[in-house]
MIFILO-691670 format. One record per residue: residue number from 1; residue in three letters; x, y, z of N, C-alpha, C, CB in turn. Coordinates in Angstrom, 2 decimals. Each point is the difference from the previous one (the first is absolute). Glycine has a CB too. Layout:
BEGIN
PT NUM Ala X Y Z X Y Z X Y Z X Y Z
...
END
This chain:
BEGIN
PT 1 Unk 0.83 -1.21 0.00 -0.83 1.21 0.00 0.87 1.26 0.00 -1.81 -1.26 1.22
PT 2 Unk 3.32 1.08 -0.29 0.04 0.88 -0.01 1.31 0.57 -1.19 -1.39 -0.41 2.49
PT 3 Unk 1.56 -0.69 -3.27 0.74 -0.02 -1.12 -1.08 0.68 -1.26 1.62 -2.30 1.02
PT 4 Unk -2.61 2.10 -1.05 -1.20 0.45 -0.93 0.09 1.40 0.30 -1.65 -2.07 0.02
PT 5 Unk 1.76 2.86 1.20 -0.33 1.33 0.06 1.34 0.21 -0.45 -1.90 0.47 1.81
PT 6 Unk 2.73 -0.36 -1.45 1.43 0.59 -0.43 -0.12 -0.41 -1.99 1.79 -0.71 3.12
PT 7 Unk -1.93 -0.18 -3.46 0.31 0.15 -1.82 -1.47 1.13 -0.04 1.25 -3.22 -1.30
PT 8 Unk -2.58 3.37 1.97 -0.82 0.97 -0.40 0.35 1.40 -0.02 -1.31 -1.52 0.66
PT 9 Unk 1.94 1.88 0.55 0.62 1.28 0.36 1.38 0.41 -1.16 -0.82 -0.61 2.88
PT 10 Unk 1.27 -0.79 -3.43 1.06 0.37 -0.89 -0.82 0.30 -1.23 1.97 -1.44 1.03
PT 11 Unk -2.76 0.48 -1.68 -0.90 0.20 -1.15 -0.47 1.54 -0.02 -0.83 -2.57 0.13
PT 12 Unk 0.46 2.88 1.25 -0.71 1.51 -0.23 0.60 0.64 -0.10 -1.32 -0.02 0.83
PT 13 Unk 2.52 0.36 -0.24 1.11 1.00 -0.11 0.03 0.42 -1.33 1.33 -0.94 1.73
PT 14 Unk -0.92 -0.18 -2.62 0.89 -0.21 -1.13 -1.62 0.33 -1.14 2.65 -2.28 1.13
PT 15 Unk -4.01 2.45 -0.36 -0.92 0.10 -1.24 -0.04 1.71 0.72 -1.74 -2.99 -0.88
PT 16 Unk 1.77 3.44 1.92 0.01 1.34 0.05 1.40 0.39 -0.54 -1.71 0.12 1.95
PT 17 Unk 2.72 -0.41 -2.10 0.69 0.79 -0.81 0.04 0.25 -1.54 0.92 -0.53 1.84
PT 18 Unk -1.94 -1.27 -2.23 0.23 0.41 -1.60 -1.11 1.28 -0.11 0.68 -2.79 -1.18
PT 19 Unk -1.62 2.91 2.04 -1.15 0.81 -0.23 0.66 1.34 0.05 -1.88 -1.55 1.00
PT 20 Unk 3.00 2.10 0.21 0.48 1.09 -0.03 0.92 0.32 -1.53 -0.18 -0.30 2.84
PT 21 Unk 0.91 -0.76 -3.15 0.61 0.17 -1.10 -0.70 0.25 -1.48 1.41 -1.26 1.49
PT 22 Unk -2.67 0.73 -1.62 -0.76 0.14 -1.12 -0.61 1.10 0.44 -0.25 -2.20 -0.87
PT 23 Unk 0.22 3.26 2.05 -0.81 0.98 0.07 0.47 0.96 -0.50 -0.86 -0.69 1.54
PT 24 Unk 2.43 0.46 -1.25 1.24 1.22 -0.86 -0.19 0.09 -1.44 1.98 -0.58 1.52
PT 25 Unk -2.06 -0.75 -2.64 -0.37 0.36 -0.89 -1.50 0.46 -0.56 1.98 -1.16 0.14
PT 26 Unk -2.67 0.95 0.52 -2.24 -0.28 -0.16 0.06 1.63 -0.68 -1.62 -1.79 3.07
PT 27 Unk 0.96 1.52 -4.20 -0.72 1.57 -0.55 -1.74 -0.55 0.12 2.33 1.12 -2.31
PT 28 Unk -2.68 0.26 2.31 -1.57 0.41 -0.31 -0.72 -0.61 1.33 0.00 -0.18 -2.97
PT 29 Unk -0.77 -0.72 2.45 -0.58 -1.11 0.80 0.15 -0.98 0.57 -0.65 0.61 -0.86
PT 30 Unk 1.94 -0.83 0.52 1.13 -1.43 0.92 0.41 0.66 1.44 1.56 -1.11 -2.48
PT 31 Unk -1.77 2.53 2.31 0.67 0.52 1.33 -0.87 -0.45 0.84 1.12 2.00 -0.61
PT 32 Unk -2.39 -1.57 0.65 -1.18 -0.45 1.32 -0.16 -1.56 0.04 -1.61 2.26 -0.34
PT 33 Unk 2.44 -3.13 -0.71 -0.13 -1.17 0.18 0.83 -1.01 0.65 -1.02 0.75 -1.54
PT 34 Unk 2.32 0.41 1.33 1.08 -0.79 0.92 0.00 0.73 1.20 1.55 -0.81 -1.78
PT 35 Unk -1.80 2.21 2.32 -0.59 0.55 1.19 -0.56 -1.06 0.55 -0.38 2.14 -0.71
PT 36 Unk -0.89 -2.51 0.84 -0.84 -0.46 0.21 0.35 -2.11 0.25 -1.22 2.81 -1.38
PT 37 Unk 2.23 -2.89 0.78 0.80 -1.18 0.28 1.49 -0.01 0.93 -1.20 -0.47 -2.30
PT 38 Unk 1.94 1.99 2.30 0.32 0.17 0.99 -0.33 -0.08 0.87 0.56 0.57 -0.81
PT 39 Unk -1.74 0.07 1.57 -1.18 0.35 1.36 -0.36 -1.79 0.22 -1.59 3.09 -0.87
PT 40 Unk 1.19 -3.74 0.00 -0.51 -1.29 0.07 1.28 -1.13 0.82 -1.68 0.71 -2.53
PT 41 Unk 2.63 -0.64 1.77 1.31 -0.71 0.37 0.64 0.27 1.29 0.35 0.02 -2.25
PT 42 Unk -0.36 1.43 2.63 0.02 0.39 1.15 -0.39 -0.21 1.15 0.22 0.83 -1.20
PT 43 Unk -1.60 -1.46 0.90 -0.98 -0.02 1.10 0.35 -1.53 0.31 -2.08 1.94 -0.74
PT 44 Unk 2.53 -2.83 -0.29 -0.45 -1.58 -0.03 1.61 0.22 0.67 -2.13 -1.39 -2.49
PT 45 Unk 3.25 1.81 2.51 1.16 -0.22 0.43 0.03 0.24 1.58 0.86 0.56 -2.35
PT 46 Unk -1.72 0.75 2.75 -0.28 0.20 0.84 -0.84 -1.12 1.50 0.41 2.00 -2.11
PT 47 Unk -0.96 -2.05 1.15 -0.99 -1.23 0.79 0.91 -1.29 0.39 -2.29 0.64 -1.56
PT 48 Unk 2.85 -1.24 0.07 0.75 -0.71 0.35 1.53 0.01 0.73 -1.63 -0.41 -1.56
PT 49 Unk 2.29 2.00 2.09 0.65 0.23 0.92 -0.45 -0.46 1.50 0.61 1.66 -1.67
PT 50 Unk -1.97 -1.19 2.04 -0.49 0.16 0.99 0.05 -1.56 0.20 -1.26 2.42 -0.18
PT 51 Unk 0.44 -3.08 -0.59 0.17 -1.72 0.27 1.33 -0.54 0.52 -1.52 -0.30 -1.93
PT 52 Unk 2.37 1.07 1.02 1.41 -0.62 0.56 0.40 0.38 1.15 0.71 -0.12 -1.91
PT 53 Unk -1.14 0.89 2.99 0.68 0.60 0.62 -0.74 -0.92 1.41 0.69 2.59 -1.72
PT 54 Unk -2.41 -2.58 1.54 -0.56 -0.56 0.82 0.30 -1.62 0.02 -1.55 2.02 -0.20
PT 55 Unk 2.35 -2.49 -0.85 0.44 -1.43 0.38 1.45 0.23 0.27 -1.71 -1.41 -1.48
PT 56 Unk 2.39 2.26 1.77 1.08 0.56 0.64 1.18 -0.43 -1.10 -1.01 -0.17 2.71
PT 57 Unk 0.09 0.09 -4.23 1.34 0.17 -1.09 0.91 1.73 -0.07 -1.72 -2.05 -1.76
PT 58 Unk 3.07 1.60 2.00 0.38 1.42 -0.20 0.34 0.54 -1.53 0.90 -0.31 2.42
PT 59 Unk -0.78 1.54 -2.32 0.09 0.31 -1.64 1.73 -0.48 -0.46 -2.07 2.54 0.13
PT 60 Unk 3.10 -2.75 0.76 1.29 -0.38 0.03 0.08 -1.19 -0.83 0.41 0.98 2.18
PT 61 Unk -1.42 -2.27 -1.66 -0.27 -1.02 -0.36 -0.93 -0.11 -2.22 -0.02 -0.24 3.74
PT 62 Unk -1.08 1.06 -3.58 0.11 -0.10 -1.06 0.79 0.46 -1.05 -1.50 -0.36 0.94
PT 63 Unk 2.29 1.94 -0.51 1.03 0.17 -0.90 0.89 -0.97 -0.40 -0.24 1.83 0.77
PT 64 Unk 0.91 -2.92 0.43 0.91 -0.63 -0.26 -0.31 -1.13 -1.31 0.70 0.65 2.58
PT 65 Unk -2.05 -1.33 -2.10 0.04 -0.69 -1.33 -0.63 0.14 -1.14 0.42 -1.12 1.24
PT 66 Unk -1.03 3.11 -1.29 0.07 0.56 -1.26 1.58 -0.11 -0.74 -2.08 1.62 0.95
PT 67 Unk 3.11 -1.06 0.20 1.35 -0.03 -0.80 0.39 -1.74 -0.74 0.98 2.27 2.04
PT 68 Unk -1.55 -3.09 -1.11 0.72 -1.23 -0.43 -0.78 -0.67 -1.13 0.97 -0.35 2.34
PT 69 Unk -2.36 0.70 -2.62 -0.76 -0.33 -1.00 0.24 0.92 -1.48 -1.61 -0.80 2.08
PT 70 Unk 2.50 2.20 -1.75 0.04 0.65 -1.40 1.64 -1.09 -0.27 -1.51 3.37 0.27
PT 71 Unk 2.55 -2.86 0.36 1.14 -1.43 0.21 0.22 -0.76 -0.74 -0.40 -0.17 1.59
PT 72 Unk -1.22 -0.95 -1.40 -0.42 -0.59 -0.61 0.08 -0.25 -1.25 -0.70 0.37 1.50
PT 73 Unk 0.18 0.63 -2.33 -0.58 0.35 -1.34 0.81 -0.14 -1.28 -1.19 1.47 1.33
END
């Protein structure tokens, strides 16, 4: 379980940043769409911080095997 929250908290990270990164390029109407997926990603990372914290995952811990899973790659 508590291996599931840590790859979620990594998944989200890594989907709020592509969202920040596609917001830099977004014209017209992509802007309020990646806005609006920023705010979204935010919230789900958020939430899933709070989970981690109340099962006393620290954020030390998932960085580490964010680093060892990019490593990986």
């Amino acid at each position: 379980k508590d291996e599931d929250i840590i790859k979620n908290v990594i998944k989200a990270k890594a989907e709020l940043e592509c969202a920040i990164n596609n917001f830099e390029y977004a014209e017209n109407d992509l802007i309020d769409y990646f806005s609006y997926q920023i705010k979204a990603n935010q919230a789900k990372l958020d939430y899933l911080l709070k989970k981690a914290k109340k099962r006393g995952i620290l954020l030390s811990m998932i960085e580490e095997i964010e680093l060892k899973s990019k490593k990986g790659m």
